[in-house]
DOTIMAR-723987 format. One record per atom (N, C-alpha, C): residue number from 1; residue in one letter; atom name; x, y, z. Coordinates in steps of 0.001 Angstrom, whole numbers. Last residue first. Layout:
% residues N
<atom NUM,"a","CA",<X,Y,Z>>,
...
***
This chain:
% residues 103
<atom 103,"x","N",<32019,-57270,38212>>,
<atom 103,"x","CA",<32062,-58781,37926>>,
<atom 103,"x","C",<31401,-59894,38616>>,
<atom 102,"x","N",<31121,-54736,39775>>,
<atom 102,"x","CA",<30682,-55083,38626>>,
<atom 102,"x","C",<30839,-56792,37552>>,
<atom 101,"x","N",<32651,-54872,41615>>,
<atom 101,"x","CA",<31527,-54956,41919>>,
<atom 101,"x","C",<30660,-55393,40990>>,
<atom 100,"x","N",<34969,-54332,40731>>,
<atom 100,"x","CA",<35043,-55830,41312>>,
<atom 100,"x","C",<33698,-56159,41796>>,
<atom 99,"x","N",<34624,-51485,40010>>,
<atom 99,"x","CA",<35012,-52754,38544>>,
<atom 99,"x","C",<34498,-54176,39270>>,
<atom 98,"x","N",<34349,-50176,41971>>,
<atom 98,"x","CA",<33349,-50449,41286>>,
<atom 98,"x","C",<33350,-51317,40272>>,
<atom 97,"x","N",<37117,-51191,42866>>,
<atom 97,"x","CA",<36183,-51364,43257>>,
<atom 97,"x","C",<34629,-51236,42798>>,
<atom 96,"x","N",<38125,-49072,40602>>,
<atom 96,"x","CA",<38656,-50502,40896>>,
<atom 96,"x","C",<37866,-51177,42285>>,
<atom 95,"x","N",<37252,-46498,41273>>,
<atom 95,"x","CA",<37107,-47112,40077>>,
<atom 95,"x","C",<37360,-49099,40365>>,
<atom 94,"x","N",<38042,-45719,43915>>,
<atom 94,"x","CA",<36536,-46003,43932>>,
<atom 94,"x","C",<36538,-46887,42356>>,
<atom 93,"x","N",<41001,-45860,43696>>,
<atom 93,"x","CA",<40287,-46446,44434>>,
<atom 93,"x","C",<38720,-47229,43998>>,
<atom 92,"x","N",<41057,-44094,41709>>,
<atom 92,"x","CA",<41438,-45278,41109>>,
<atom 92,"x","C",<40996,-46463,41890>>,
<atom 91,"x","N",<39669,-42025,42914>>,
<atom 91,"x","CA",<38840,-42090,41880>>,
<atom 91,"x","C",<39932,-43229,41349>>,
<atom 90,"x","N",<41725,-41293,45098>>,
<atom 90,"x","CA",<40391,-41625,45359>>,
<atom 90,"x","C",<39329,-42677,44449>>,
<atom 89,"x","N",<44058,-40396,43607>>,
<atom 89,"x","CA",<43817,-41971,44396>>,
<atom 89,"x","C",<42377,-42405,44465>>,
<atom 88,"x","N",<42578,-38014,42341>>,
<atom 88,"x","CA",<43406,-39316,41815>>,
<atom 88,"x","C",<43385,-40576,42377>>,
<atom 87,"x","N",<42353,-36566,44650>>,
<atom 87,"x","CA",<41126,-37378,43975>>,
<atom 87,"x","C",<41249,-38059,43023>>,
<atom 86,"x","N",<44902,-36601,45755>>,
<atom 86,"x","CA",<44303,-37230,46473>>,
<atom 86,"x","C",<42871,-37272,46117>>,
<atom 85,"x","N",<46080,-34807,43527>>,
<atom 85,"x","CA",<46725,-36052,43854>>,
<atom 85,"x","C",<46126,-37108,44811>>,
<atom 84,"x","N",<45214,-32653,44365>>,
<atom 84,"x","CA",<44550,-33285,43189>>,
<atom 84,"x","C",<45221,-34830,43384>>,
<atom 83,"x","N",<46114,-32011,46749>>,
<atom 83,"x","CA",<44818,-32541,46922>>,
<atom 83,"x","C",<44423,-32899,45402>>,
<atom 82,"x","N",<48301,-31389,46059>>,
<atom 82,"x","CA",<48356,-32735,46865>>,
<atom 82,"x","C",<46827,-32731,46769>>,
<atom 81,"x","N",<48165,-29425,44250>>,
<atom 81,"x","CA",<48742,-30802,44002>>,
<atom 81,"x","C",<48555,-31677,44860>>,
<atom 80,"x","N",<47630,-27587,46448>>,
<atom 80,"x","CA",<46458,-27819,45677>>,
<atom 80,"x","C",<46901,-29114,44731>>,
<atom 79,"x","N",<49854,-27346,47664>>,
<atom 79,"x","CA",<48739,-27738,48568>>,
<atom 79,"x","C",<47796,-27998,47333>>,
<atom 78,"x","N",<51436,-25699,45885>>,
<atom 78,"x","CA",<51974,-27607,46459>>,
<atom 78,"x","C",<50607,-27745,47186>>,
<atom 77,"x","N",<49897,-23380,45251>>,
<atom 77,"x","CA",<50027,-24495,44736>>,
<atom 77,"x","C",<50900,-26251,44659>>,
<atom 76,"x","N",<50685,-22395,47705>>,
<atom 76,"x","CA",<49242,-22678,47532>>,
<atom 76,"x","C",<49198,-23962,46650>>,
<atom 75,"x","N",<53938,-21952,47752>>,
<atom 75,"x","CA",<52486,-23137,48504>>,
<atom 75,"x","C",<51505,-23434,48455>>,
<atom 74,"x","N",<53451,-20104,45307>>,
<atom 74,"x","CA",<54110,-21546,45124>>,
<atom 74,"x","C",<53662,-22671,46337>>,
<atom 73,"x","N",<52290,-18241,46358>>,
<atom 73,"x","CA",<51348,-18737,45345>>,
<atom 73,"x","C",<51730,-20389,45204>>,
<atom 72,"x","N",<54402,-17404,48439>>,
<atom 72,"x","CA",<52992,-18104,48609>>,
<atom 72,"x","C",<51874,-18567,47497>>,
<atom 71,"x","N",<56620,-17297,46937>>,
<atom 71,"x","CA",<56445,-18189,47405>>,
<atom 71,"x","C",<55112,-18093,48128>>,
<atom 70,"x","N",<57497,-16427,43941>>,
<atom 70,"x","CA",<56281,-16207,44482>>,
<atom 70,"x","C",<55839,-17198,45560>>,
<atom 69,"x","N",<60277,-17048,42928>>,
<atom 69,"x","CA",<60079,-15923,44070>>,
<atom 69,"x","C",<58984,-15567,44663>>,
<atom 68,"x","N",<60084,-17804,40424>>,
<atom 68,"x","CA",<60343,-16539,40334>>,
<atom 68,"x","C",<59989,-16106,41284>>,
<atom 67,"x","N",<60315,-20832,41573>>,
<atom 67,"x","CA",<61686,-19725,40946>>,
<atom 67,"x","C",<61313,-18585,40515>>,
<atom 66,"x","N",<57490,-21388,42399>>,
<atom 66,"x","CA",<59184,-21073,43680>>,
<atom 66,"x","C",<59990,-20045,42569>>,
<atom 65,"x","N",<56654,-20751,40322>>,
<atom 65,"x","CA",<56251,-20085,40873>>,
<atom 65,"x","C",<57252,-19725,42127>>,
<atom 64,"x","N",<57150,-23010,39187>>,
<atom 64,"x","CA",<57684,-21812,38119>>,
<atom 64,"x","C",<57274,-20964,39049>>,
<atom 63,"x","N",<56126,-25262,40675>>,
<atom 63,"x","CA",<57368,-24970,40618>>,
<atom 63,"x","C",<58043,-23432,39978>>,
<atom 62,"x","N",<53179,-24587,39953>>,
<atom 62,"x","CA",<54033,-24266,41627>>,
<atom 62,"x","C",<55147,-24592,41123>>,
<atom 61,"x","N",<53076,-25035,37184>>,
<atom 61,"x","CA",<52841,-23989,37884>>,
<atom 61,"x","C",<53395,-23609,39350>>,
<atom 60,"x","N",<53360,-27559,37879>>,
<atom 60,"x","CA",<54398,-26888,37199>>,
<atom 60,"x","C",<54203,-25843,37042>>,
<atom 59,"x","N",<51687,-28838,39599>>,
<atom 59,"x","CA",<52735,-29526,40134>>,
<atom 59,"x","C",<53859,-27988,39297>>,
<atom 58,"x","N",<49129,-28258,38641>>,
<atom 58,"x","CA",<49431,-27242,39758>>,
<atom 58,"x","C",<51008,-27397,39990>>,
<atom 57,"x","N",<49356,-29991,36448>>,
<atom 57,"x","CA",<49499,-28484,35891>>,
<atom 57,"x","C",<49816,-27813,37673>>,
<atom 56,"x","N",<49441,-32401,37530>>,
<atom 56,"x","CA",<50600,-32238,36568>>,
<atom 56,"x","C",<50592,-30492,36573>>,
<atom 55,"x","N",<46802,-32347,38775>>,
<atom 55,"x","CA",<47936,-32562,39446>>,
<atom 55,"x","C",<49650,-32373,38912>>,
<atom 54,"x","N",<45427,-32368,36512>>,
<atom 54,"x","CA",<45210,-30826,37304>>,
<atom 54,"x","C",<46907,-31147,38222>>,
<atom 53,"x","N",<45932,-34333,35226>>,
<atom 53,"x","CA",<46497,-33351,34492>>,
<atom 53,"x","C",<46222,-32287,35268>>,
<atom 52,"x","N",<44966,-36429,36942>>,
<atom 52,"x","CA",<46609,-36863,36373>>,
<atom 52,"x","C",<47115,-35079,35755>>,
<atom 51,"x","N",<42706,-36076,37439>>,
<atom 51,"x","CA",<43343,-35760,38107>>,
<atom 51,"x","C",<44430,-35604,38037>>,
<atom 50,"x","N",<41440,-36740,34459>>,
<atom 50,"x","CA",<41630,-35530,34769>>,
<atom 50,"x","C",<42177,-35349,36581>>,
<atom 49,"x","N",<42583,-39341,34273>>,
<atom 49,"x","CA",<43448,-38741,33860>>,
<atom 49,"x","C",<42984,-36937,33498>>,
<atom 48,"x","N",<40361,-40135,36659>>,
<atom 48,"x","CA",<41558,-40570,36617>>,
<atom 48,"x","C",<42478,-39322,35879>>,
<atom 47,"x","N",<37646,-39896,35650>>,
<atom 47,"x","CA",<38260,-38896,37238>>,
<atom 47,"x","C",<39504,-39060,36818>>,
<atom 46,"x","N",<36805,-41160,34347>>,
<atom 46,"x","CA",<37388,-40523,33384>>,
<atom 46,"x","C",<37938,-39256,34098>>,
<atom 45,"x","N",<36626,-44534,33444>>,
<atom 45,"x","CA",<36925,-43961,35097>>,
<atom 45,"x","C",<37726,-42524,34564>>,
<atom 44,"x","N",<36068,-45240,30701>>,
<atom 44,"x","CA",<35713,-45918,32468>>,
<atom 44,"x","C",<35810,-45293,33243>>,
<atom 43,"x","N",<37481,-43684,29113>>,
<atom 43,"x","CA",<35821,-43926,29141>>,
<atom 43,"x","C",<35096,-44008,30593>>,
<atom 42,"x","N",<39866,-44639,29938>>,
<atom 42,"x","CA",<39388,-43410,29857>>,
<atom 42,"x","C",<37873,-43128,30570>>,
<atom 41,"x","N",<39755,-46694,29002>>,
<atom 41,"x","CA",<40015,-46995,30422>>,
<atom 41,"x","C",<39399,-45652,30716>>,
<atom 40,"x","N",<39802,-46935,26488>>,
<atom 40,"x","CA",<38819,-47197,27060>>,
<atom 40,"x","C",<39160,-47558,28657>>,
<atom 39,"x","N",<41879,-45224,25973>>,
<atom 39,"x","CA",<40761,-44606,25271>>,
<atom 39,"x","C",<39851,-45498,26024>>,
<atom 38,"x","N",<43933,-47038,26449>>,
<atom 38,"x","CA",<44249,-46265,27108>>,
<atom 38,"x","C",<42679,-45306,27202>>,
<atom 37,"x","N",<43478,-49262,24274>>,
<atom 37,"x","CA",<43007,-49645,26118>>,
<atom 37,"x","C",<43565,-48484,27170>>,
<atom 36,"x","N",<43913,-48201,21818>>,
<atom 36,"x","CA",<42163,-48436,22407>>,
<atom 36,"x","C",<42334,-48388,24053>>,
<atom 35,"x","N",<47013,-47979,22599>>,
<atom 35,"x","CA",<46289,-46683,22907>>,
<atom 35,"x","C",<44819,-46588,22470>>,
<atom 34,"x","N",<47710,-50095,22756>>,
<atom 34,"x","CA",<47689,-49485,23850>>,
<atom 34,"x","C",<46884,-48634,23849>>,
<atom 33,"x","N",<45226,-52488,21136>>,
<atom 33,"x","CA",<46642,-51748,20991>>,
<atom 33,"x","C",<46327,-50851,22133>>,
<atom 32,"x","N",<43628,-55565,21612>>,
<atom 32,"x","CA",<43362,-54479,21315>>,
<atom 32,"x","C",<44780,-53445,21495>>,
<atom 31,"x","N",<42916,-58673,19519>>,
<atom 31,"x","CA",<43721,-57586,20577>>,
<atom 31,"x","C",<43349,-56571,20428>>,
<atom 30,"x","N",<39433,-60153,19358>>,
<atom 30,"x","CA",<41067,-59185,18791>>,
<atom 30,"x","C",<41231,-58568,19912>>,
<atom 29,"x","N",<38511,-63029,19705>>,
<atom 29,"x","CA",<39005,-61559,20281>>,
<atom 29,"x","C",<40008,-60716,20069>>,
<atom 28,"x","N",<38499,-64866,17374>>,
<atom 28,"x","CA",<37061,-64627,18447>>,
<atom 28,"x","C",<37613,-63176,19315>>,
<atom 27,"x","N",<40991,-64496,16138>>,
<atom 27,"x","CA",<39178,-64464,15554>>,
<atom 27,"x","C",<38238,-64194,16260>>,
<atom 26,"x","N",<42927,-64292,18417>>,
<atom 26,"x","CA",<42268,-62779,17702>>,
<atom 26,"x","C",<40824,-62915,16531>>,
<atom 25,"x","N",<42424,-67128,18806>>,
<atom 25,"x","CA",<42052,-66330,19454>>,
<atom 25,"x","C",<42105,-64967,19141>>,
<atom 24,"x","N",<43636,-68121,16082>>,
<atom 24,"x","CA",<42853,-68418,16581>>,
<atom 24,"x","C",<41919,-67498,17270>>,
<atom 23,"x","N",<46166,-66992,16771>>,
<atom 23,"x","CA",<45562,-66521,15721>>,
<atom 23,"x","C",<44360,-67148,15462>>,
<atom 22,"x","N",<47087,-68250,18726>>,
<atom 22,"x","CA",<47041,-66854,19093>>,
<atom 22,"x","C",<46343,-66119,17837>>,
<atom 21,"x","N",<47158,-70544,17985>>,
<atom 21,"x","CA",<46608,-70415,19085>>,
<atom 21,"x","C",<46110,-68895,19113>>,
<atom 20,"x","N",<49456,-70307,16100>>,
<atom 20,"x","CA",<47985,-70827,15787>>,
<atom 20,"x","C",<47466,-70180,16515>>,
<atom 19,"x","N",<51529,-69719,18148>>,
<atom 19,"x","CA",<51242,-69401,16962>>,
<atom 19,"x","C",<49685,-69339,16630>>,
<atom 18,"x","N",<51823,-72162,19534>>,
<atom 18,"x","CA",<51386,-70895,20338>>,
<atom 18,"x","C",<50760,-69737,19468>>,
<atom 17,"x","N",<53020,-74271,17834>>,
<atom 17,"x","CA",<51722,-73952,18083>>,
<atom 17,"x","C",<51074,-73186,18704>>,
<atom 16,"x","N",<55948,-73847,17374>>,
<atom 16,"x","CA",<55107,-72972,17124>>,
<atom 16,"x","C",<53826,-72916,17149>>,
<atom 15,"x","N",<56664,-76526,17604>>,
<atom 15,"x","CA",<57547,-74861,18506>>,
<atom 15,"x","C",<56642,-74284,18561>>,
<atom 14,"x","N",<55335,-77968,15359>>,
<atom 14,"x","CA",<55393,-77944,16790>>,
<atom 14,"x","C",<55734,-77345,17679>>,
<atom 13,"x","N",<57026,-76710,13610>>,
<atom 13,"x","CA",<55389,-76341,13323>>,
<atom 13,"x","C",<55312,-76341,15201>>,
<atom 12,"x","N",<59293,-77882,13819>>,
<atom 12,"x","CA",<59667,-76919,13767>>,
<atom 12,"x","C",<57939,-76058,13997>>,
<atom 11,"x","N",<58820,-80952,13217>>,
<atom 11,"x","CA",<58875,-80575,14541>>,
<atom 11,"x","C",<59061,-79060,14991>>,
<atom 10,"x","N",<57485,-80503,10687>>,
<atom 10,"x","CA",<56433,-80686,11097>>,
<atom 10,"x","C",<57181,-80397,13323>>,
<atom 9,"x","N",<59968,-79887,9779>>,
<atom 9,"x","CA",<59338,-79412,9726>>,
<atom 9,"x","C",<58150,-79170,10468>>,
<atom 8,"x","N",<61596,-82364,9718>>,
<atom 8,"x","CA",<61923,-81345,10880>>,
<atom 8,"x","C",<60597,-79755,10326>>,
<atom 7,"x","N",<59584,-83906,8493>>,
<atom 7,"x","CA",<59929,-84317,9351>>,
<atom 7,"x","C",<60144,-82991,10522>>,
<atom 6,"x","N",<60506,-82961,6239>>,
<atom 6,"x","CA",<59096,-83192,6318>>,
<atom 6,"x","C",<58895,-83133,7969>>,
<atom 5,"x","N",<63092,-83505,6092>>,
<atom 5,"x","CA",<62696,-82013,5915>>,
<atom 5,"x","C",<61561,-81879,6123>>,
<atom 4,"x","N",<63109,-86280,6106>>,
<atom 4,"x","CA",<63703,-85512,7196>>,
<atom 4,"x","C",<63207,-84313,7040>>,
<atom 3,"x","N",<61670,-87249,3979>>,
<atom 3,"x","CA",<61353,-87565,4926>>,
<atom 3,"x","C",<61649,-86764,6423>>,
<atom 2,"x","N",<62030,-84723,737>>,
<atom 2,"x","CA",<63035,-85907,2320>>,
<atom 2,"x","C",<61797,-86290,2758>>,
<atom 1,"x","N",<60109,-84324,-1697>>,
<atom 1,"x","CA",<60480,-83835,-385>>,
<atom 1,"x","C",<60940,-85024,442>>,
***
Protein backbone atom coordinates (compact mmCIF):
# COMPACT_ATOMS: atom_id res chain seq x y z
CA UNK A 1 0.00 0.00 0.00
CA UNK A 2 1.24 3.88 -1.24
CA UNK A 3 1.95 6.09 1.40
CA UNK A 4 -0.60 8.38 -0.37
CA UNK A 5 -3.58 5.92 -0.33
CA UNK A 6 -2.72 5.36 3.34
CA UNK A 7 -2.55 8.68 3.68
CA UNK A 8 -5.77 9.92 1.88
CA UNK A 9 -7.35 7.46 3.66
CA UNK A 10 -6.68 8.04 7.00
CA UNK A 11 -7.74 11.94 5.79
CA UNK A 12 -10.95 10.51 4.28
CA UNK A 13 -11.53 8.48 8.07
CA UNK A 14 -11.07 12.03 9.40
CA UNK A 15 -14.44 13.47 7.49
CA UNK A 16 -15.91 10.86 9.07
CA UNK A 17 -15.41 10.82 12.69
CA UNK A 18 -19.02 11.89 13.29
CA UNK A 19 -19.41 8.40 12.14
CA UNK A 20 -17.82 6.61 15.02
CA UNK A 21 -19.28 8.98 17.30
CA UNK A 22 -22.65 8.16 16.39
CA UNK A 23 -21.99 4.53 16.66
CA UNK A 24 -20.56 4.89 19.74
CA UNK A 25 -23.46 6.61 21.11
CA UNK A 26 -26.29 4.14 19.85
CA UNK A 27 -24.15 1.61 22.30
CA UNK A 28 -24.96 3.52 25.23
CA UNK A 29 -28.37 4.99 23.56
CA UNK A 30 -30.09 3.71 20.81
CA UNK A 31 -32.05 5.79 18.67
CA UNK A 32 -35.25 5.48 18.80
CA UNK A 33 -37.62 5.57 15.24
CA UNK A 34 -40.60 7.87 14.84
CA UNK A 35 -43.03 5.77 15.46
CA UNK A 36 -41.38 4.38 19.42
CA UNK A 37 -41.33 8.33 19.98
CA UNK A 38 -44.80 8.72 18.65
CA UNK A 39 -45.95 5.41 21.10
CA UNK A 40 -44.11 7.06 23.86
CA UNK A 41 -45.29 10.43 23.77
CA UNK A 42 -48.55 8.72 23.68
CA UNK A 43 -47.98 6.99 26.87
CA UNK A 44 -47.11 10.48 28.31
CA UNK A 45 -49.73 12.72 27.73
CA UNK A 46 -52.46 10.40 26.26
CA UNK A 47 -55.15 13.71 26.44
CA UNK A 48 -53.24 14.76 23.39
CA UNK A 49 -54.06 12.43 20.48
CA UNK A 50 -57.46 11.74 22.02
CA UNK A 51 -58.20 15.39 21.51
CA UNK A 52 -56.49 15.26 18.05
CA UNK A 53 -59.26 12.57 17.06
CA UNK A 54 -62.57 13.96 18.81
CA UNK A 55 -61.47 17.30 17.18
CA UNK A 56 -60.79 15.55 13.72
CA UNK A 57 -64.20 13.53 14.01
CA UNK A 58 -66.57 16.63 15.12
CA UNK A 59 -64.38 18.74 12.47
CA UNK A 60 -65.92 15.96 9.60
CA UNK A 61 -68.95 15.23 10.87
CA UNK A 62 -69.79 19.08 10.98
CA UNK A 63 -68.68 19.52 7.64
CA UNK A 64 -70.90 16.52 6.10
CA UNK A 65 -73.45 18.02 8.07
CA UNK A 66 -73.25 21.83 6.36
CA UNK A 67 -73.60 19.87 2.95
CA UNK A 68 -76.49 17.98 3.56
CA UNK A 69 -78.23 21.07 4.91
CA UNK A 70 -78.24 20.20 8.64
CA UNK A 71 -77.24 23.43 9.70
CA UNK A 72 -77.83 23.29 13.31
CA UNK A 73 -76.29 19.97 13.90
CA UNK A 74 -73.44 21.50 11.64
CA UNK A 75 -73.03 24.40 14.46
CA UNK A 76 -73.30 22.29 17.13
CA UNK A 77 -70.68 20.55 15.76
CA UNK A 78 -68.17 23.62 14.92
CA UNK A 79 -68.82 24.43 18.64
CA UNK A 80 -67.95 21.07 19.88
CA UNK A 81 -64.51 21.18 17.62
CA UNK A 82 -63.56 24.15 19.17
CA UNK A 83 -63.91 22.92 22.48
CA UNK A 84 -62.06 19.68 21.65
CA UNK A 85 -59.55 21.79 20.21
CA UNK A 86 -59.33 23.63 23.48
CA UNK A 87 -58.55 20.33 25.68
CA UNK A 88 -55.95 19.71 23.13
CA UNK A 89 -54.20 22.90 23.94
CA UNK A 90 -54.96 22.49 27.41
CA UNK A 91 -53.51 18.96 27.83
CA UNK A 92 -50.14 20.04 25.60
CA UNK A 93 -50.10 22.95 27.90
CA UNK A 94 -50.51 21.08 31.19
CA UNK A 95 -48.25 18.12 29.59
CA UNK A 96 -45.22 20.32 28.87
CA UNK A 97 -45.22 21.82 32.07
CA UNK A 98 -45.60 18.82 33.97
CA UNK A 99 -42.50 17.57 31.86
CA UNK A 100 -40.42 20.91 33.15
CA UNK A 101 -41.58 20.00 36.51
CA UNK A 102 -40.48 16.79 36.28
CA UNK A 103 -36.69 17.66 35.28
Amino acid sequence: MSPQIKELNEQELSKFEWLNLQKEMDEVLPQETKWDKLIRKCKNNPVVPIGAVATTVALSYGLWCFRTGQVKMSQKMMRTRVGAQAVTILALVFGYVYGLERK
